[in-house]
C-alpha positions as CSV (number, residue, x, y, z in Angstrom):
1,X,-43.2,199.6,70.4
2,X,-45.7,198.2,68.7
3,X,-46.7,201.0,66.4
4,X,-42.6,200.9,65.6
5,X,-43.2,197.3,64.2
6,X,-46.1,198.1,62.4
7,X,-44.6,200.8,61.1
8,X,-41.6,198.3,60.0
9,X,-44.5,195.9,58.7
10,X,-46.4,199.0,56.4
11,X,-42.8,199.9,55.0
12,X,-42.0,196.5,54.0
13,X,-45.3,196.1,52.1
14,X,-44.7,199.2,50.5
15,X,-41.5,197.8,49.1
16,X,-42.9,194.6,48.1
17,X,-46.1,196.0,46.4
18,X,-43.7,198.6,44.2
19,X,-41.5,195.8,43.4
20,X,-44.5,193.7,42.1
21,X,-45.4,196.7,39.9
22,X,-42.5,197.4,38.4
23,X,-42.4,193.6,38.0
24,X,-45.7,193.9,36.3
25,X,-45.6,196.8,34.5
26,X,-42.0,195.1,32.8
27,X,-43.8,191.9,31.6
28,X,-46.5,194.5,29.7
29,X,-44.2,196.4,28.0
30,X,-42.2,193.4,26.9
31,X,-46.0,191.5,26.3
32,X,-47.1,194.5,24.2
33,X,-43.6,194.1,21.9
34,X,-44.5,192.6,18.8
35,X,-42.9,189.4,17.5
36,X,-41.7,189.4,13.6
37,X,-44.2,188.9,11.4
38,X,-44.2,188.6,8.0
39,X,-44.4,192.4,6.5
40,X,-47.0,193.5,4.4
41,X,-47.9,196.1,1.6
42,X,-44.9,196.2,-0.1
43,X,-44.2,199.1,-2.2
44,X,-41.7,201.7,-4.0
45,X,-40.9,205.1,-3.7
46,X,-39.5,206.8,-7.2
47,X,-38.3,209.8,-5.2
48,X,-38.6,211.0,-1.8
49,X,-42.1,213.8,-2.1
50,X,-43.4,210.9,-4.9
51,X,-46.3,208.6,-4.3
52,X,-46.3,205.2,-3.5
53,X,-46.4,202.8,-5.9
54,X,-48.1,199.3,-4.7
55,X,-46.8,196.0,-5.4
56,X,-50.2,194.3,-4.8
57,X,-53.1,195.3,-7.3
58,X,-51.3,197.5,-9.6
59,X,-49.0,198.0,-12.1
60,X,-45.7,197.0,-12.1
61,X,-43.7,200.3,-9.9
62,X,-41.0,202.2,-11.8
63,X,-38.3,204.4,-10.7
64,X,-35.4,206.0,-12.4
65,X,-32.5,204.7,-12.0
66,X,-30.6,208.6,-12.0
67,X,-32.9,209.4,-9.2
68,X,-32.7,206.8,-6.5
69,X,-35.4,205.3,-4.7
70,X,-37.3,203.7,-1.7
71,X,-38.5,200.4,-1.0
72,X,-41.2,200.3,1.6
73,X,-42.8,197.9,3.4
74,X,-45.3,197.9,6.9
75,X,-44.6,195.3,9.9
76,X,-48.3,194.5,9.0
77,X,-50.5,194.9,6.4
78,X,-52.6,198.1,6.1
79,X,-55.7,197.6,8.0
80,X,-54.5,194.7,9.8
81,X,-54.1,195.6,13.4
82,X,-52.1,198.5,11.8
83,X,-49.7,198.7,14.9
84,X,-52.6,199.0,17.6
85,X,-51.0,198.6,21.3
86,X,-48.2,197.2,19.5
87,X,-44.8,198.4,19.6
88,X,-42.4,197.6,16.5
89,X,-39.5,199.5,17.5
90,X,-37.2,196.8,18.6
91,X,-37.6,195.0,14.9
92,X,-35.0,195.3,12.4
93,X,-35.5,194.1,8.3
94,X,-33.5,192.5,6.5
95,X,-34.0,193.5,2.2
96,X,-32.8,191.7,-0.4
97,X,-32.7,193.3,-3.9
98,X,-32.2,190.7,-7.2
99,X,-32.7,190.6,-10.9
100,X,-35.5,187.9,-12.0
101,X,-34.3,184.6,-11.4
102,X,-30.9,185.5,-10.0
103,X,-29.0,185.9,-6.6
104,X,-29.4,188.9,-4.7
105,X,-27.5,191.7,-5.6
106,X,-28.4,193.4,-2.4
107,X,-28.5,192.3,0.6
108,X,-28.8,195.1,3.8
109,X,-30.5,194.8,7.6
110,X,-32.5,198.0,8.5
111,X,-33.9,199.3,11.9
112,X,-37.7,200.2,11.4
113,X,-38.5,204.4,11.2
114,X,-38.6,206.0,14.1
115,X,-42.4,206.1,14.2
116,X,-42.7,202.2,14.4
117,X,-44.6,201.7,11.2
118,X,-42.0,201.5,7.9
119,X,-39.1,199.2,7.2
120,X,-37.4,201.4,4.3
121,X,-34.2,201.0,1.7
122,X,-32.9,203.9,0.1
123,X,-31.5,203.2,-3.0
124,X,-28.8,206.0,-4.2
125,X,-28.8,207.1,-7.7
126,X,-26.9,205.1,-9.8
127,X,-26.7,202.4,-7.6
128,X,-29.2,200.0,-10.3
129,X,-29.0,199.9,-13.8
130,X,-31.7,200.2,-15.8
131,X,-33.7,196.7,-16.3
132,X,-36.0,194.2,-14.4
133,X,-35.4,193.9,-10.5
134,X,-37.2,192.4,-7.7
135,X,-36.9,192.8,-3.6
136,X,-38.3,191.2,-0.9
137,X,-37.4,191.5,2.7
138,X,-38.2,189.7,6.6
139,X,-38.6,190.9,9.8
140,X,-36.2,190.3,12.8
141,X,-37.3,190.4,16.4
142,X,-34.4,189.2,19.2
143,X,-34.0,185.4,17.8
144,X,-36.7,185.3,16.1
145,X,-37.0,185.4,12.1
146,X,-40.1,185.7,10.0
147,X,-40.6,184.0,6.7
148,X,-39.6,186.2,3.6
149,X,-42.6,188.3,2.0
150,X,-43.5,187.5,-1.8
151,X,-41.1,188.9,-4.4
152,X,-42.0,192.6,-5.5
153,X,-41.4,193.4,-9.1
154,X,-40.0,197.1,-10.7
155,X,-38.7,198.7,-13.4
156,X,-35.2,201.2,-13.1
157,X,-35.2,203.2,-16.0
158,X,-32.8,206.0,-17.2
């Protein structure tokens, strides 16, 4: 009789203690999701096998407009933390695409890459006219909004 109600005791303990770590093991995956931050090293894409062109430290990037294009950005900036025991999946980004000193002409919400690491617009050929353009973009995590980034100036061409 007794060993029944030990028995009964060692079950129930086995319950709670796998409870707790699923419990536990929840609140670190949510712990290790990151909250929106404002995204770093910006940059453009003139075509899909091209190399990036940096907004920071460079000259101004140019694409052709006939070809299309890619603007980048990382949740972070390269080097900082660089997505270390972080998980960006769950963040989305919201671009906005304008001419200097105007409204934007493009507005679109993106889910991050697959990988975790790149917030990405396509742009489809055609789609700007040659001339002066900026973008920016921020992050969006559940309710929570980070500020904009700093404007990023390029060039379409023909």
């Amino acid at each position: 009789m007794i060993r029944k109600h030990l028995r009964r005791i060692g079950a129930t303990a086995g319950v709670i203690a796998a409870l707790v770590s699923v419990a536990v093991a929840s609140a670190n995956a949510t712990g290790s999701q990151a909250d929106p931050g404002v995204p770093g090293t910006l940059r453009v894409f003139a075509g899909q096998y091209e190399q990036a062109q940096f907004c920071e430290g460079g000259p101004t990037p140019v694409i052709s407009g006939a070809s299309g294009a890619s603007l980048a950005a990382s949740p972070t900036k390269f080097g900082k933390d660089a997505g270390k025991n972080r998980s960006y999946s769950s963040l989305r980004a919201t671009f906005e695409v304008a001419k200097p000193g105007e409204a934007a002409l493009i507005t679109k919400t993106e889910r991050i890459w697959p990988n975790g690491m790149v917030f990405n617009l396509a742009l489809a050929a055609g789609e700007l006219k040659p001339g002066d353009y900026r973008f920016r973009l921020h992050t969006i995590g559940g309710n929570q909004v980070s500020a904009w980034t700093p404007w990023c100036a390029f060039t379409v061409t023909q």
